[in-house]
N, C-alpha and C positions, 0 to 999 in steps of 0.2 A: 221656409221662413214664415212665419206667423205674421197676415197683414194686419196692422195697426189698423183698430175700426173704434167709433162711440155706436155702432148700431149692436144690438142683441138680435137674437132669432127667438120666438118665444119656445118654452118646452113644449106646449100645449098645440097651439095650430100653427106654428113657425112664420107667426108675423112680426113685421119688423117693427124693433120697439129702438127709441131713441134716451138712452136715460141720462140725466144730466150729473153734475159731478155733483159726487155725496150720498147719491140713492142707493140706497141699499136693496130695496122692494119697491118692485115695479107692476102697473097695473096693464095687462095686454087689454087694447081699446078694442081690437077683434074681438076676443074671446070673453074675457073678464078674468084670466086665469091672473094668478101673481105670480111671480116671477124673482126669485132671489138672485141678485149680483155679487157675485164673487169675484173680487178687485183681483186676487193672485190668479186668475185664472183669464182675466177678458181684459184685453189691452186699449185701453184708451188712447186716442189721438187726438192730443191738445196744440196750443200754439198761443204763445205773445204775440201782444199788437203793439210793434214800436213807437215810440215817443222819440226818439230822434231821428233829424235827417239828416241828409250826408255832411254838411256846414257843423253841424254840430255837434257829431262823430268826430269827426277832425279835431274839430276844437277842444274834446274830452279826452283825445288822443295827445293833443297839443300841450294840455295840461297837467295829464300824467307825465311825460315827459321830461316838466320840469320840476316832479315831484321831487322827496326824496330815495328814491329807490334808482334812480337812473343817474348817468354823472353828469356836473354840471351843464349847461346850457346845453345839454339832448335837443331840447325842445328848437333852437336857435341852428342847430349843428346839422341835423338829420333832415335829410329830403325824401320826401314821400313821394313814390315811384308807382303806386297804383291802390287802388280801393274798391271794394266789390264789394254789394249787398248781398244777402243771402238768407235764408231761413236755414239754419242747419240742426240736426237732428239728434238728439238725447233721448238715451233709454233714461228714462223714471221710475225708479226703485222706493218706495214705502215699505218699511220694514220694522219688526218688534222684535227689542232684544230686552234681559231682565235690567237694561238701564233705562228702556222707554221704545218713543217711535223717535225713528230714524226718516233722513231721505238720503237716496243715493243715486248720484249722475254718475252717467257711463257715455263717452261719446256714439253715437249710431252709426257713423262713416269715418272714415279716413283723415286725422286729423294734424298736421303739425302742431297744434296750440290743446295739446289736453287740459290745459288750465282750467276749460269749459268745463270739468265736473265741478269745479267750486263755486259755479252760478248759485245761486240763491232764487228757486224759484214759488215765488208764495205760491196757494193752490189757488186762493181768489181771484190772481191776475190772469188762472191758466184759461183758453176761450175752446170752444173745438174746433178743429183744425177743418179748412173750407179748400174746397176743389180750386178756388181762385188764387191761390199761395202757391200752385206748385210748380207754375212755371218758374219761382224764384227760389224753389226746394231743391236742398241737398239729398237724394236718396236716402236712406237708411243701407247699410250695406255690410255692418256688422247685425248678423242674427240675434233675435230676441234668444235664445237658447243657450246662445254662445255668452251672451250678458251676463245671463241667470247664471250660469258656469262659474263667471270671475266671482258672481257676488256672493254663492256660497263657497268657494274658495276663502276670499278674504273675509268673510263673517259666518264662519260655520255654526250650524243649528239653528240661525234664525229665523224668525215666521215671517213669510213675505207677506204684506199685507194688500198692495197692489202693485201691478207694473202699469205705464203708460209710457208711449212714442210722441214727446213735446218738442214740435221744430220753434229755435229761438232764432229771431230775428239779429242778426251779427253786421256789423264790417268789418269786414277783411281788409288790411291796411301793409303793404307793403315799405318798408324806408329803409336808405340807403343810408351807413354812420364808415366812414374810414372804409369806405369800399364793400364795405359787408353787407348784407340785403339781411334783415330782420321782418317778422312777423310778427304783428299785433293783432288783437278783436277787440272790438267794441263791441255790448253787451247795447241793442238799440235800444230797448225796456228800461233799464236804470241808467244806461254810462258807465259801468262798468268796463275795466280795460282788463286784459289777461294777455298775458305772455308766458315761453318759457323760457326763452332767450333774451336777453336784450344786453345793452350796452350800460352796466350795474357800477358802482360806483368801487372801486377797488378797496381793500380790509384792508391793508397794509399800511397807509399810513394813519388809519384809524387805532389798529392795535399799536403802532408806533411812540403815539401822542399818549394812548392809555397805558403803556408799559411805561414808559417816560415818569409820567406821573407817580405810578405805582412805585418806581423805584428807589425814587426823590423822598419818597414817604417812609420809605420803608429804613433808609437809610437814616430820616430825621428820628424814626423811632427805636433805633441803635442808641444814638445821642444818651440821651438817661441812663439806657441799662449802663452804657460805661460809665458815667458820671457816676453810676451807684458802687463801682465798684471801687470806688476813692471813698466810700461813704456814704451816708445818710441825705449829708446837705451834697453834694457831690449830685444826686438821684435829681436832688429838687433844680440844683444850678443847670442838670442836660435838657432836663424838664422843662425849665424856661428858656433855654438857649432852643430848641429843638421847635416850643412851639412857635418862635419870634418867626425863627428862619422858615417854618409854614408856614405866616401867614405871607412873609416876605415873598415867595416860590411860587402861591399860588395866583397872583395877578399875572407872573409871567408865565406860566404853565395856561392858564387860559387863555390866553392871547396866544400861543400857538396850538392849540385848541382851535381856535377860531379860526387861523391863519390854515393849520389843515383842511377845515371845513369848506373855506371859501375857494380851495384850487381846485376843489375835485368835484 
């Protein structure tokens, strides 16, 4: 496996040069040789520096919850049974294809929540990764090689333009809904939440209330065609009769609209 480093070895007298993110050409301070960085080839090892702490993980956790993606009162309902800080580990994929540059997460270790590839990692927040972080680091434990594999798998022919090894600062969030034990992250850098499981708000009587509607409609706009078939004035009499009775249907059509919305 390829160790994630930010140091170079120079070509010239194999002194260690430190180059920072963006450099292309580097100047060995030994030698005075220069030194071209080639991003697909030299793995950089970056790291976020969290902005939240555990209180307030919680409370971003608290409040996806009671978003709308989860069912009602999640947030009031679920008990959270354990929490764990962590730096954990993502391959970082820059990539050119004839639509542009790309970026592309892959998780490094062992993951229940791959939701982690949809991070959003700007390059300006990325810091280098310091010896003092690793007692709170996830290994890497999927191979850089094995990355590379998936990524030209799923995006064949394109130009890698760098790879780097960035540990994001997470809580791990365990809670318990109806006996089930679910798993959340929190993103510490923005608040961001990711799952791939959770306790989702059921289709069923959402497509219920939309088919509902759909039907009522469909049938008003029958009305006419028959009325046209008695005639002319016939067309115009389904026509007003068809649109009374929409506008009549549609206060009570959204009111149980509403009434769907607020059980679940």
């Amino acid at each position: 496996m390829t160790t994630p480093a930010t140091t170079l070895a120079c070509t010239q007298c194999g002194g260690e040069l430190h180059p920072d993110e963006g450099q292309i050409f580097l100047t060995c301070p030994y030698c005075g040789a220069t030194v071209y960085v080639d991003k697909s080839q030299v793995v950089f090892h970056w790291s976020l520096t969290p902005t939240l702490d555990a209180a307030q993980a919680a409370a971003a956790l608290r409040r996806w919850m009671s978003g709308s993606q989860t069912i009602k009162d999640l947030d009031k309902k679920a008990t959270i049974s354990g929490q764990a800080f962590q730096y954990f580990p993502l391959w970082y994929f820059k990539w050119r294809s004839p639509q542009g540059e790309r970026i592309e997460l892959e998780p490094a270790a062992a993951t229940s929540v791959t939701e982690l590839r949809r991070l959003a990692l700007p390059a300006g927040d990325l810091k280098p990764y310091t010896a003092d972080l690793e007692a709170q680091s996830e290994a890497p434990s999927v191979p850089l090689q094995a990355a590379r594999q998936w990524l030209a798998q799923e995006h064949p022919g394109v130009e890698l333009r760098e790879n780097a090894l960035v540990h994001v600062p997470i809580y791990l969030f365990k809670y318990t809904f109806q006996n089930q034990v679910y798993t959340a992250v929190v993103e510490a850098a923005t608040g961001s939440v990711l799952a791939n499981l959770f306790p989702s708000k059921p289709e069923a009587p959402y497509l219920l209330a939309g088919g509902l509607t759909a039907l009522v409609y469909l049938c008003l706009a029958v009305v006419p065609l028959a009325g046209g078939a008695f005639g002319e004035g016939g067309g115009l009499l389904g026509g007003g009769i068809a649109l009374a009775l929409g506008l009549l249907a549609a206060p009570f059509l959204f009111a149980f609209a509403v009434w769907v919305a607020s059980r679940i």
